[in-house]
C-alpha positions as CSV (number, residue, x, y, z in Angstrom):
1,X,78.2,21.2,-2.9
2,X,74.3,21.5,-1.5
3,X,71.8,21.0,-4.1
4,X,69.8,24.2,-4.5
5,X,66.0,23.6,-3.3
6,X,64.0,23.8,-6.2
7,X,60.1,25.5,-4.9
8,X,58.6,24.7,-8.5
9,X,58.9,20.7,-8.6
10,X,57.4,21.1,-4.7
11,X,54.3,23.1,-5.7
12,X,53.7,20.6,-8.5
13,X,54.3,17.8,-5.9
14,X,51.5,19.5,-3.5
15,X,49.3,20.0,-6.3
16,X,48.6,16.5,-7.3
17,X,48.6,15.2,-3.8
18,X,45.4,17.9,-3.3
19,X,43.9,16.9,-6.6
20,X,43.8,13.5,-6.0
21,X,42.5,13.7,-2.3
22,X,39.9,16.1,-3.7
23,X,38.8,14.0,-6.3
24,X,38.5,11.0,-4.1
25,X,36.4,12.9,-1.7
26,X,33.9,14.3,-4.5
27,X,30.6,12.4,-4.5
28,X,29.1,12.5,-8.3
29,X,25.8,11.1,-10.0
30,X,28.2,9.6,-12.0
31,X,29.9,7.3,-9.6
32,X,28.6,4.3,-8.0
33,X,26.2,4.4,-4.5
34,X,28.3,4.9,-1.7
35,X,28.2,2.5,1.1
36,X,26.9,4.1,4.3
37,X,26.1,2.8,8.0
38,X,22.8,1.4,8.2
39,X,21.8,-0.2,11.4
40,X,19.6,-2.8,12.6
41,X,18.0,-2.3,15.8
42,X,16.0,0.8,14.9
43,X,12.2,-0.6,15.1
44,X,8.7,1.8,14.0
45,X,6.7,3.3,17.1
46,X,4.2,4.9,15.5
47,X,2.3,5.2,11.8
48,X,2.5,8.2,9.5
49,X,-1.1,8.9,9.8
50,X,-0.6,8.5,13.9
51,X,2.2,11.4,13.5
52,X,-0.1,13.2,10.7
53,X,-3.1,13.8,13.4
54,X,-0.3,15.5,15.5
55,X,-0.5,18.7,13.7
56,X,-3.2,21.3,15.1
57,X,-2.7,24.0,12.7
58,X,0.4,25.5,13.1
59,X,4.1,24.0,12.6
60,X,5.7,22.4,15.9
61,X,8.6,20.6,17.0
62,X,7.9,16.8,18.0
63,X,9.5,16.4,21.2
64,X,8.0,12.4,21.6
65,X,10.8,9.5,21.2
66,X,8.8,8.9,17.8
67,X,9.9,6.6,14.9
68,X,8.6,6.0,12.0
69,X,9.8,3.6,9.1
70,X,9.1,3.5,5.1
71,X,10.1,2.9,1.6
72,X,12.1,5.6,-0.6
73,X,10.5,6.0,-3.9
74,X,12.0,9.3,-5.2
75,X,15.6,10.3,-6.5
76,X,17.8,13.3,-7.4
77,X,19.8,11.0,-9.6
78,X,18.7,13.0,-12.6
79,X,18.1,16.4,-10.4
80,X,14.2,16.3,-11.1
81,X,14.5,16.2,-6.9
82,X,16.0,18.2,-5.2
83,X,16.7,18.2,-0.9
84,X,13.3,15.9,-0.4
85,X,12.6,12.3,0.0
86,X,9.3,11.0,-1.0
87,X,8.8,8.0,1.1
88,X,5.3,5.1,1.2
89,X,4.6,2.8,4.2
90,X,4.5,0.1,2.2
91,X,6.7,-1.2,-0.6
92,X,3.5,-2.4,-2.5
93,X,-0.3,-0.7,-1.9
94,X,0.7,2.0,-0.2
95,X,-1.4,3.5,2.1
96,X,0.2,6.5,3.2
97,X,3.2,8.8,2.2
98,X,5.3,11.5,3.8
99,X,8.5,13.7,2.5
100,X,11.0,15.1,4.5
101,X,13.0,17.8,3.8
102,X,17.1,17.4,3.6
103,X,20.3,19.7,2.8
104,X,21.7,16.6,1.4
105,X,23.2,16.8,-2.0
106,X,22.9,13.5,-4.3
107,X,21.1,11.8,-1.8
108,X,20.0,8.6,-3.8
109,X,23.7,7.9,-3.2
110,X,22.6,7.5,0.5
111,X,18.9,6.4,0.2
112,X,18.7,4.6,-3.4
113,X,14.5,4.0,-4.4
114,X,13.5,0.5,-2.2
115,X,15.2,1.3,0.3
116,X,13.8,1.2,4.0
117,X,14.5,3.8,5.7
118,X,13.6,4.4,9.3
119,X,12.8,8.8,10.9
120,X,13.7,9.3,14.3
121,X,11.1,12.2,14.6
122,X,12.3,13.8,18.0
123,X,13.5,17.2,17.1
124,X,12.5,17.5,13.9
125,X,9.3,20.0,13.0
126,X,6.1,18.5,11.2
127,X,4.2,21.4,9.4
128,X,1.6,21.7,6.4
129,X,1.9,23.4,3.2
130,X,-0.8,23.7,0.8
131,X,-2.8,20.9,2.6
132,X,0.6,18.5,2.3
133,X,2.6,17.4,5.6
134,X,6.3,18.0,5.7
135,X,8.9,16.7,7.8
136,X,11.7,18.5,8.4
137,X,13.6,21.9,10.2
138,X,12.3,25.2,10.3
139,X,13.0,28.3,8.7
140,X,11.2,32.4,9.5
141,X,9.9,34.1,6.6
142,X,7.7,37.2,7.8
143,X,7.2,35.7,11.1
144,X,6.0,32.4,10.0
145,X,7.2,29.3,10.8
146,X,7.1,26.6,7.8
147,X,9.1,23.4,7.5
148,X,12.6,23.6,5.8
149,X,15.8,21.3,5.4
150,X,17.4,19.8,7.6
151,X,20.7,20.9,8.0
152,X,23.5,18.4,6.1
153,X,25.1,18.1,9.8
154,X,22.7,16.3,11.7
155,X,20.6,14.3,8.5
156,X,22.5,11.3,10.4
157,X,21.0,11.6,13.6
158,X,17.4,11.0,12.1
159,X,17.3,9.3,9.2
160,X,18.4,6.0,9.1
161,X,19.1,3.2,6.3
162,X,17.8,0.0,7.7
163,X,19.8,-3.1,7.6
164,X,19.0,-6.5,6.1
165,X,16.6,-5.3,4.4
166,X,15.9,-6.0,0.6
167,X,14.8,-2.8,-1.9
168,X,11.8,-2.7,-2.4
169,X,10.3,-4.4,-5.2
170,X,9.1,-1.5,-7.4
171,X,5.6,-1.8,-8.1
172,X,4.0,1.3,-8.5
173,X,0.3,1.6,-7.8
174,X,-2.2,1.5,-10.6
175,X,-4.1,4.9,-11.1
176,X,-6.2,6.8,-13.9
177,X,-5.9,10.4,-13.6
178,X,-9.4,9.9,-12.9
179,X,-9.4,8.0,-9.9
180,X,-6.6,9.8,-7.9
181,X,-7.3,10.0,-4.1
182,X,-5.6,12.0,-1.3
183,X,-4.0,9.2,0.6
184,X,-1.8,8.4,-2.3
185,X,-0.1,11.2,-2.2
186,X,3.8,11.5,-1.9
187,X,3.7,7.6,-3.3
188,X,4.5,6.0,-6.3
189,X,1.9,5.3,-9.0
190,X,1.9,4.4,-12.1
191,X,-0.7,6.0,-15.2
192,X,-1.6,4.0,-18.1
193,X,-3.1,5.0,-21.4
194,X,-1.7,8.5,-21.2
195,X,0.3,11.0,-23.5
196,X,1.0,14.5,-23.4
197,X,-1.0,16.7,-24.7
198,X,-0.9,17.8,-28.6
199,X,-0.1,21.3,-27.8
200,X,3.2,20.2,-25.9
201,X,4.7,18.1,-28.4
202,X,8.0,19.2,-29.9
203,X,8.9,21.2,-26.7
204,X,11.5,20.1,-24.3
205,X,11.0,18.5,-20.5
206,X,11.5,21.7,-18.9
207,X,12.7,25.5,-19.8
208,X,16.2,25.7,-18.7
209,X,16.5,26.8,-15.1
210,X,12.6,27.0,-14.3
211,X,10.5,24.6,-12.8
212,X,7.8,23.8,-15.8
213,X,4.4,22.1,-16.2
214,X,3.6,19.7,-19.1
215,X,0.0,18.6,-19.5
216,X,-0.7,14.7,-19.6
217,X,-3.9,13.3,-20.5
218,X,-5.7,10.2,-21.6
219,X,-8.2,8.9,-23.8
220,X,-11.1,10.5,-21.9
221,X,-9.4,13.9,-21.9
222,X,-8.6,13.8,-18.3
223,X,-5.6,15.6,-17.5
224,X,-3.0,16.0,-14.9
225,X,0.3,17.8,-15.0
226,X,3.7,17.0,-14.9
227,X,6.2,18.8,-13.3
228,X,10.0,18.5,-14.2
229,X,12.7,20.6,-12.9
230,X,14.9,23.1,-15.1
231,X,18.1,21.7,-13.8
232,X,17.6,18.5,-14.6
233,X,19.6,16.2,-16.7
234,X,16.7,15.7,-19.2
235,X,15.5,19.0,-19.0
236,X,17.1,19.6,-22.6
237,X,15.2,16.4,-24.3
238,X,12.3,16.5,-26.1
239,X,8.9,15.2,-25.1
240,X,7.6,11.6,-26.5
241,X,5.1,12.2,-28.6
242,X,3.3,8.3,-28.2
243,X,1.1,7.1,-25.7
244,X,1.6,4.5,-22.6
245,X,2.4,4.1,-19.2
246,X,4.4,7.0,-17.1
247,X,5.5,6.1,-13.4
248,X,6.2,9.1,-10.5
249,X,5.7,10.0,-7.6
250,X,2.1,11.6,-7.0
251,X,2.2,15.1,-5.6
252,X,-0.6,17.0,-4.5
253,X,-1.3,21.0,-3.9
254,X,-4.8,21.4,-2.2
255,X,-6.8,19.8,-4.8
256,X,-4.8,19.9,-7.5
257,X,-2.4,16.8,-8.3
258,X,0.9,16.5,-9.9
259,X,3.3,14.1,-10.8
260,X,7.0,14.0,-11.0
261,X,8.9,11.6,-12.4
262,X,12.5,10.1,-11.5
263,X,14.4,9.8,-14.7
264,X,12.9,9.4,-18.6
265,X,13.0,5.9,-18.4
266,X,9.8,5.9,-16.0
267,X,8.1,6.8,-19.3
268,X,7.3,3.9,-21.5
269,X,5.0,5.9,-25.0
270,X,5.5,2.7,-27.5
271,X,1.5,2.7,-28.5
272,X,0.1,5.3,-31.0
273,X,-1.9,8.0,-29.7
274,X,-5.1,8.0,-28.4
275,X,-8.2,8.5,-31.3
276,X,-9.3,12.3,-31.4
277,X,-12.3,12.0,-28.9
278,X,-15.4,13.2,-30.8
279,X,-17.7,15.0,-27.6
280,X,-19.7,17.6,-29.7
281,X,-22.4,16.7,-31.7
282,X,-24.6,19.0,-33.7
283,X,-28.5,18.3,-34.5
284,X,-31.3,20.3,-36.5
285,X,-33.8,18.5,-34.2
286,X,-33.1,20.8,-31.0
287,X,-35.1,23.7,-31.6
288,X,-36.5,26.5,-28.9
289,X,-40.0,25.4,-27.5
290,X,-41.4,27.5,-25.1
291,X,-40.4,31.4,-24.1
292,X,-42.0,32.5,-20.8
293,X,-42.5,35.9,-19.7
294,X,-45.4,36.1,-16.7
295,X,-47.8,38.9,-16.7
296,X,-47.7,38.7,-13.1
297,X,-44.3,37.4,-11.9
298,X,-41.0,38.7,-14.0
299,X,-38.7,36.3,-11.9
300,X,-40.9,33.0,-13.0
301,X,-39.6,33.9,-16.5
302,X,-38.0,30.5,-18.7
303,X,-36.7,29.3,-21.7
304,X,-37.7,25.4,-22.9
305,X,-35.6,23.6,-25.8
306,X,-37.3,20.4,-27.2
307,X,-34.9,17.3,-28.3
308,X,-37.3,16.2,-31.3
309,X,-34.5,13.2,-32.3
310,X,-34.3,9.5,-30.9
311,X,-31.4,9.6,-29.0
312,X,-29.5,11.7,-25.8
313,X,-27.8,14.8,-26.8
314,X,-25.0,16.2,-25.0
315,X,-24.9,20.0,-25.8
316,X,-20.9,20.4,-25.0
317,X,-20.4,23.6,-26.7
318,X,-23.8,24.7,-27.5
319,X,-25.0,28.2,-26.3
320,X,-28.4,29.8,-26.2
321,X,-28.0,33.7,-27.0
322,X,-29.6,36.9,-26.5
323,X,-29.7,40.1,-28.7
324,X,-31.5,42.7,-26.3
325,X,-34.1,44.7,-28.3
326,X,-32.9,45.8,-32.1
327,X,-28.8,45.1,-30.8
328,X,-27.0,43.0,-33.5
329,X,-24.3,42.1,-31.3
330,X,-25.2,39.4,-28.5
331,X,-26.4,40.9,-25.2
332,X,-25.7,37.9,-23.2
333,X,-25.1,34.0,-23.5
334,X,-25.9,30.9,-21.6
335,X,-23.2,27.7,-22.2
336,X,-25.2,24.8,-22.3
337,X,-22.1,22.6,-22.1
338,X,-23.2,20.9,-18.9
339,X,-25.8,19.7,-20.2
340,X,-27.7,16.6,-21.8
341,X,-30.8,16.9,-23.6
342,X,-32.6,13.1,-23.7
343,X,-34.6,11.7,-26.9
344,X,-38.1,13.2,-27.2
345,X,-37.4,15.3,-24.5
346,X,-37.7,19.0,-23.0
347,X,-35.5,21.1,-21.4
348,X,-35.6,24.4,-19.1
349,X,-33.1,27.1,-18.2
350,X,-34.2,29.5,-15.6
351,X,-33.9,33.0,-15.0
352,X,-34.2,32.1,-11.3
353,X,-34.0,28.7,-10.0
354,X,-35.6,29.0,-6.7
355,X,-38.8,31.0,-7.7
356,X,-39.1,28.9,-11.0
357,X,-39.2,25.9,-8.2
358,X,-41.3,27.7,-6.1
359,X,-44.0,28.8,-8.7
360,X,-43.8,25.8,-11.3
361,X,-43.5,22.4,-8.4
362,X,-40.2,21.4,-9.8
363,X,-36.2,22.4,-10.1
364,X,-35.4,23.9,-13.8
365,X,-32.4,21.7,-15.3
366,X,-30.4,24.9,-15.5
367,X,-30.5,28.2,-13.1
368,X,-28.8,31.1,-14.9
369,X,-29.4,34.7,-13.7
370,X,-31.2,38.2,-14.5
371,X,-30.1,39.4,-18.0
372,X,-29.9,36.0,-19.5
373,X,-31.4,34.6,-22.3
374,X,-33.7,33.0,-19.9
375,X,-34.9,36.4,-18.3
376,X,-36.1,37.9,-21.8
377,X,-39.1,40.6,-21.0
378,X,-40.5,39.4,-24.9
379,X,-39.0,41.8,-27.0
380,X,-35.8,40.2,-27.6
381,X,-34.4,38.1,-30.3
382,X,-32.7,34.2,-29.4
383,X,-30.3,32.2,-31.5
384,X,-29.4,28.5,-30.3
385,X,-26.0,27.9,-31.7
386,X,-24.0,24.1,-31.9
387,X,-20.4,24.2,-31.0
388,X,-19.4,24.4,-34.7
389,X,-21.0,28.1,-34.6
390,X,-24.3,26.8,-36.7
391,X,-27.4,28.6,-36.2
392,X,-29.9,25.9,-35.4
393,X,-32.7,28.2,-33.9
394,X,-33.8,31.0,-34.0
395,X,-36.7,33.1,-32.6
396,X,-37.1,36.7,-33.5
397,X,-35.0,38.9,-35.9
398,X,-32.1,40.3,-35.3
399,X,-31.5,43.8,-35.1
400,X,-35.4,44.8,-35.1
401,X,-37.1,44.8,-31.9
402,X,-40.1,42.7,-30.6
403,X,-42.1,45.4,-29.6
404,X,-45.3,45.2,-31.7
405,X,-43.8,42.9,-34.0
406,X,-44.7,39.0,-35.1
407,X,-42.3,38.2,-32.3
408,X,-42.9,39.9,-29.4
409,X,-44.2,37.8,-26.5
410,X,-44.1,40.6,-23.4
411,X,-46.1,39.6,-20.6
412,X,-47.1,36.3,-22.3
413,X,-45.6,33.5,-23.8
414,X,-44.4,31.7,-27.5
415,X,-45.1,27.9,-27.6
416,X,-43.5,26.0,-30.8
417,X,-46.1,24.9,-33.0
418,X,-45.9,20.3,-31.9
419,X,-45.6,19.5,-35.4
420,X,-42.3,21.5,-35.6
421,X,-39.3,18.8,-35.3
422,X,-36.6,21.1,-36.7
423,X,-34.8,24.5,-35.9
424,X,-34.6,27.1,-38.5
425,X,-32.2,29.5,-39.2
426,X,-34.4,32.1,-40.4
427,X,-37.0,33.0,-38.2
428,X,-41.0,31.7,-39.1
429,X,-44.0,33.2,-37.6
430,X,-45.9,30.5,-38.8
431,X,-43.8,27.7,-36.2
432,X,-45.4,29.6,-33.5
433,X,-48.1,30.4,-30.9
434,X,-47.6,33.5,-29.3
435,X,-49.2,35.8,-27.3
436,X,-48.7,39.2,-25.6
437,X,-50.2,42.3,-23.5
438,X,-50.7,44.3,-27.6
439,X,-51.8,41.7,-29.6
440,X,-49.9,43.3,-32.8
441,X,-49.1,42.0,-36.0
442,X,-51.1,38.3,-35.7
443,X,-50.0,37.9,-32.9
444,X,-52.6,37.5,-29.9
445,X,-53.4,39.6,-27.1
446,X,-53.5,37.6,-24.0
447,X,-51.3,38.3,-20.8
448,X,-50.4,35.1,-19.5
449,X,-50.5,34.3,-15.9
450,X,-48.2,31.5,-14.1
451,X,-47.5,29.0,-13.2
452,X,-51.6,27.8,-15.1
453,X,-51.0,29.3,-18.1
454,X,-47.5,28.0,-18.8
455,X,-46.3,24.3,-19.6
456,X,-42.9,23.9,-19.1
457,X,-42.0,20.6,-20.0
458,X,-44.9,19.2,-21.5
């Protein structure tokens, strides 16, 4: 008797077979780097900045037999890179670094970090985005060319692992955030003495599924961001909260740098975190010394502050202020943060910097604008404030206005009294000299004339 052909125990024959050749096929960041052809005979005929100075401004197809040859220093192992290699023409003091865009999946599988890899260039398109060279295919968007990936199929035909060739030793190159230069871009460099900043602690690498900037900085408050991709491994992890050394690879958009890094262990934060910087200093020996308002030239107008102490001053987060006839809100407000005022020393904020040169023999340290607290026509009241929000000086009261007051100084000028050292708070007719076109309330009547009847900065 024929045995009857049972279709079940086939299918479930069929379906292993299937799952086994599927699972064999499957290339995973979990599985070990696959051996791939490399060959030997592929030798560089031409630099990257020799291909760089190719490009005249639009994207183009290189149609010379071109090669070029360098070191990979980035990986999708983790997924913080994605269809790019980052790659340096040196495996140690880089000079130079290019990327080149790929529709390869898991490609540290195929081109692990160290290796050397060598670009036929034929055929493939060289472009510029945001000041950064790409290599790669092309893609339309609104009838503009730009560099995209090249397709999975043909990644083979010009990019090449060379053979007999030992990985690169990795040894990032040595930057401070302020140092960074152009020509290191798309290598690997390595920051020390930097954490992320207070406000990121306790958040995670990267919001899921978005691309997401973390601020580093160091000691000095210099600061540079970090970039880590949403579909990344660590994306979920949280942030080190110490300080120390952080390797990637540098990018650059314009003039703006970035860094990415590989995998968490290129972050080393075992040190404590950098001291609180203390830049803003407060003094009662910067005081107002001089308020200019020319009978005969409005734009040659000027406000002089006097540092009456023994030592430099920076005046990070100090502003001058300006309450515009009997206002008691502030009219306008100059940020002095740019500046350092030195010991026994005078300072001078113009309304306009090129008549104040022009009329006086000499550049004002600061050149504001019309409506500033340096273009005051003398009936207006001005506070100098520290960065804590102090009142330190003052000249004038608040909320009246100067005209025919002890503190009106139109069309003349208020010199500080040279045995005043401190500011005050309240405002003192007595600290003053000044004089005006009314002569009201003590005050004296004497238009003044520049640049002879002014002194700034004596």
């Amino acid at each position: 008797m024929r045995k009857r052909f049972n279709f079940n125990n086939l299918v479930f024959v069929l379906s292993v077979f299937i799952t086994v050749c599927f699972c064999g096929c499957v290339k995973s960041r979990n599985y070990e780097q696959l051996s791939n052809d490399c060959i030997s005979d592929l030798m560089a005929n031409a630099t990257f900045l020799e291909v760089k100075s190719l490009y005249k401004g639009d994207t183009f197809q290189i149609q010379e037999d071109l090669i070029i040859e360098g070191y990979v220093v980035s990986s999708d192992v983790d997924g913080n890179f994605f269809s790019v290699l980052y790659f340096q023409d040196s495996p140690m003091n880089p000079t130079e670094g290019f990327q080149i865009e790929i529709d390869v999946r898991d490609s540290h599988l195929f081109y692990p970090t160290g290796t050397k890899i060598g670009i036929k260039l034929k055929g493939l398109y060289l472009g510029k985005s945001k000041d950064v060279f790409k290599l790669g295919a092309t893609f339309t968007s609104f009838g503009n060319v730009s560099v995209g990936r090249v397709p999975a199929a043909i990644v083979d035909e010009h990019v090449f692992r060379i053979c007999n060739e030992e990985k690169m030793m990795e040894e990032p190159t040595l930057v401070s955030i302020a140092n960074i230069n152009k020509e290191l871009t798309n290598t690997l460099v390595k920051l020390t003495d930097v954490e992320f900043k207070e406000e990121e602690l306790g958040k995670t690498y990267a919001e899921e599924g978005v691309e997401t900037e973390r601020v580093l900085t160091d000691c000095n408050d210099n600061e540079i961001v970090v970039v880590n991709s949403g579909y990344s491994d660590f994306q979920a992890q949280i942030l080190p909260e110490g300080r120390g050394d952080l390797i990637g690879v540098l990018l650059r958009e314009n003039d703006e740098y970035r860094i990415s890094i590989r995998s968490t262990s290129d972050i080393n934060f075992s040190q404590e975190r950098c001291v609180e910087l203390i830049d803003e200093f407060t003094s009662e020996n910067i005081l107002i010394s001089e308020l200019a308002d020319p009978d005969n030239n409005a734009s040659a107008r000027f406000v002089e502050l006097f540092n009456a102490s023994e030592e430099d001053l920076s005046l990070k987060g100090w502003k001058l202020k300006r309450y515009t006839n009997a206002n008691t809100e502030v009219s306008s407000e100059i940020d002095l943060s740019t500046l350092l005022i030195k010991a026994k020393s005078y300072l001078v904020i113009s309304a306009n910097k090129e008549e104040f040169e022009t009329v006086y023999g000499f550049a004002p340290d600061l050149g504001v604008g019309t409506n500033s607290p340096a273009d005051s026509n003398g009936d207006d009241n001005l506070e100098l404030v520290d960065p804590f929000g102090t009142v330190i000086d003052i000249f004038g009261v608040v909320g009246e206005d100067g005209t025919g007051t002890n503190h009106e100084f139109e069309d003349g000028r208020a010199v500080r009294k040279q045995e005043i050292v401190k500011g005050t708070a309240i405002y003192n007719m007595q600290e003053w000299n000044i004089s005006n076109d009314t002569g009201g309330a003590g005050t004296t009547n004497q238009p003044k004339m520049a640049p002879d009847d002014f002194s700034p900065k004596k």
